[in-house]
C-alpha positions in Angstrom: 117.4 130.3 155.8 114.5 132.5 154.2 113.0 131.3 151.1 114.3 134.3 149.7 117.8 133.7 150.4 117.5 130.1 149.3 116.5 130.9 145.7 119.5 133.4 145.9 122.0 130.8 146.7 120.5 128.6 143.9 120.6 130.9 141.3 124.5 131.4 142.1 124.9 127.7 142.3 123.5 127.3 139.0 125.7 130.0 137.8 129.0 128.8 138.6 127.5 125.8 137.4 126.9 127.3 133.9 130.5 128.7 133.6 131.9 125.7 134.9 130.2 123.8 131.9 131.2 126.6 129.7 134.9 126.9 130.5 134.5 122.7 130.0 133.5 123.3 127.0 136.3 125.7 125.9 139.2 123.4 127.3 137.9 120.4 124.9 138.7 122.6 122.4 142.4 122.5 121.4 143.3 125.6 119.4 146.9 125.2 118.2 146.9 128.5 115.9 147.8 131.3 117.9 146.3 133.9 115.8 143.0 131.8 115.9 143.4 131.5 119.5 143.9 135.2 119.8 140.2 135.8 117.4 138.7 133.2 119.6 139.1 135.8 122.4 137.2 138.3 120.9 135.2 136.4 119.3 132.1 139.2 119.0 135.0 141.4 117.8 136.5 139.2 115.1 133.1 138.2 113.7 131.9 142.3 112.9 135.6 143.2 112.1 135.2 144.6 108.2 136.9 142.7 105.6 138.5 143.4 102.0 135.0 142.6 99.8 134.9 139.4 98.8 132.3 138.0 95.6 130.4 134.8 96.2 128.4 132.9 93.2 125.5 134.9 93.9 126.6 138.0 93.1 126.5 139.0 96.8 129.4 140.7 97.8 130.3 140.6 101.6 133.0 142.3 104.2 132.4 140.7 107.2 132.2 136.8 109.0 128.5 137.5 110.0 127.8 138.4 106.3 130.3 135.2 104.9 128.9 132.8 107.0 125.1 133.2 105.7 126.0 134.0 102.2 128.2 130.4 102.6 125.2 128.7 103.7 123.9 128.6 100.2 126.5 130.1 97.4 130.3 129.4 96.5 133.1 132.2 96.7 132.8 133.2 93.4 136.3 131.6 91.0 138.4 134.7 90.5 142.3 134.8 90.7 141.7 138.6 92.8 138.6 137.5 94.7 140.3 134.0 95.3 143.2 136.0 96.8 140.9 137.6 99.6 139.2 134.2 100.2 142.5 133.9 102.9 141.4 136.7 104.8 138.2 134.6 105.4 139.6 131.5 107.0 139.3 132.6 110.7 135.3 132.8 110.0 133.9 128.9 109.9 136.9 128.1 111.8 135.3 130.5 115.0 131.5 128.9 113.9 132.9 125.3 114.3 134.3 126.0 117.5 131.2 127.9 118.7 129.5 125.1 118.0 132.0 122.4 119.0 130.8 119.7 121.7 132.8 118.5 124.6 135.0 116.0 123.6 135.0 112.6 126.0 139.1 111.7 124.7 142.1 114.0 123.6 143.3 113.2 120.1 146.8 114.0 120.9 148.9 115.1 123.7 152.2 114.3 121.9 151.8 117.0 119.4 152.6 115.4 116.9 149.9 116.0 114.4 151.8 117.1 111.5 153.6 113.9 111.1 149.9 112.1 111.4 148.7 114.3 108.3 151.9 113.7 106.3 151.2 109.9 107.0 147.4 109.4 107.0 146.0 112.9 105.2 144.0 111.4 101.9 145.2 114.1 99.5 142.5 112.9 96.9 139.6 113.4 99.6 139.6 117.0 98.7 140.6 119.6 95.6 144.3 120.5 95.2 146.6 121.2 92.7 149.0 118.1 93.6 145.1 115.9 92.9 146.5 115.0 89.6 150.0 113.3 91.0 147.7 111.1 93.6 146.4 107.8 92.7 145.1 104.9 95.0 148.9 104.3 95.6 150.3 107.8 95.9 147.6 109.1 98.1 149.3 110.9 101.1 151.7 113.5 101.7 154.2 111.2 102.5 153.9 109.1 99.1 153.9 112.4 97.1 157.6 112.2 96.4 158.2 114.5 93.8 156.9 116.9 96.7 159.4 118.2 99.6 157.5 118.3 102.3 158.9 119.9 106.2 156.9 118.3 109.1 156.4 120.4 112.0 154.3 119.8 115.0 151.2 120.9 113.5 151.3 121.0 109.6 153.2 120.5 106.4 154.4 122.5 104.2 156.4 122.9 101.0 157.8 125.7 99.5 159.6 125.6 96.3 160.5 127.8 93.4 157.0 128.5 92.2 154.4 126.6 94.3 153.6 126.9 98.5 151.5 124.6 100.3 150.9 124.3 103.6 148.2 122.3 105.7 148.1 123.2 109.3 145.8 121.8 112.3 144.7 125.0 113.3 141.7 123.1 116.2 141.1 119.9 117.6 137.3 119.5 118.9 133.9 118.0 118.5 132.3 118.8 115.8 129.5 116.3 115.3 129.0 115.6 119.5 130.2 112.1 119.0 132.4 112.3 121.7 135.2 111.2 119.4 137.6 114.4 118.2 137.7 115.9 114.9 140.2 118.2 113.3 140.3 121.7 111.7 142.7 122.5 109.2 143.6 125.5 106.8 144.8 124.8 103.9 146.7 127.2 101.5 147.9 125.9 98.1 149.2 128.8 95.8 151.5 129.4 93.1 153.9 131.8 93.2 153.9 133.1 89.9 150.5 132.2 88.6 146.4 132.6 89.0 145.7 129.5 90.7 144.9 130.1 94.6 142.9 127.8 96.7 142.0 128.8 100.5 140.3 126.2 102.4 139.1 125.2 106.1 139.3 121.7 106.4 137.2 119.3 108.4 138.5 116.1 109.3 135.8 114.0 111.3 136.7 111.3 113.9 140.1 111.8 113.1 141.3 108.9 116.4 139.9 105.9 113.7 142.4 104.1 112.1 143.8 104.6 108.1 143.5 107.0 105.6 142.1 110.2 107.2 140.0 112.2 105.1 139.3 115.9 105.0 136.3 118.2 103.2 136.0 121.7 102.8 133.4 123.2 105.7 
């Protein structure tokens, strides 16, 4: 074999090397939301796709992830009720970033899918801001202890809908998020009323989410 030839065969080597690690990579990350599996796909796309404007603290206004993400990095989406209301349209931005930048998980959190029922049991509602906050105490402090709330368990989330309010926290990722090697989840979380100005819409980062007890979540 010419020398020439050798480095040629190397170079492909370490090519299908490099997407075998890649495509690794990709299948450690769970994506459960279709429509964020579908904006994972074009990722490039989804990240330049133009936006209604939204207002951070700053006073910079943006209309696009690549804009929301750096403006994020240092300023809060301004408080409101109409800018609050396009905050939504904004979800699918960290939650592409985190799974860019997600490591290869070494275990799979869960096969069973059954992950809404573990955030109706274990979520710690007064880890983050909400509007149900007030109705949590050290006692009542997971979806499941929240009575006065009527909560539907599906595979991935929970939600309630009543007469004025909607909730609804999903497990829109599973992945790696600080290269542990232990999985963490990603969550969207919408908590509206119906007839009213309050509006929160959140991603949701819950870290190491196989350790045992209360889970807890923070806004990313």
């Amino acid at each position: 074999m010419s020398m020439r030839l050798g480095i040629i065969v190397v170079s492909l080597s370490l090519m299908i090397s490099g997407c075998d690690r890649q495509e690794n990579v990709q299948t450690d990350v769970l994506i459960y939301n279709p429509s964020v599996k579908q904006a994972w796909q074009s990722f490039n796309v989804e990240m330049a796709k133009k936006r209604p404007p939204l207002q951070f603290d700053s006073g910079k206004v943006v209309g696009d992830c690549i804009a929301y993400l750096k403006e994020s990095r240092h300023a809060s989406i301004s408080e409101g009720v109409n800018n609050q209301a396009m905050a939504g349209g904004y979800l699918i931005c960290p939650t592409l970033s985190s799974i860019q930048a997600a490591k290869p998980a070494a275990h799979v959190f869960s096969r069973e899918k059954r992950l809404g029922k573990v955030l109706f049991d274990r979520l710690d509602v007064l880890s983050f801001p909400s509007s149900f906050n007030q109705r949590a105490d050290a006692q009542h402090n997971t979806p499941r202890l929240l009575s006065d709330i009527s909560w539907k368990v599906g595979q991935y989330s929970i939600t309630s809908d009543s007469e004025d309010w909607r909730i609804s926290i999903e497990v829109v990722a599973e992945l790696d998020v600080n290269g542990n090697g232990i999985p963490d989840l990603l969550l969207w979380f919408l908590d509206e009323a119906k007839d009213g100005n309050y509006k929160i819409y959140r991603v949701l980062e819950i870290l190491d989410a196989k350790r045992e007890g209360l889970l807890k979540a923070a806004s990313i």
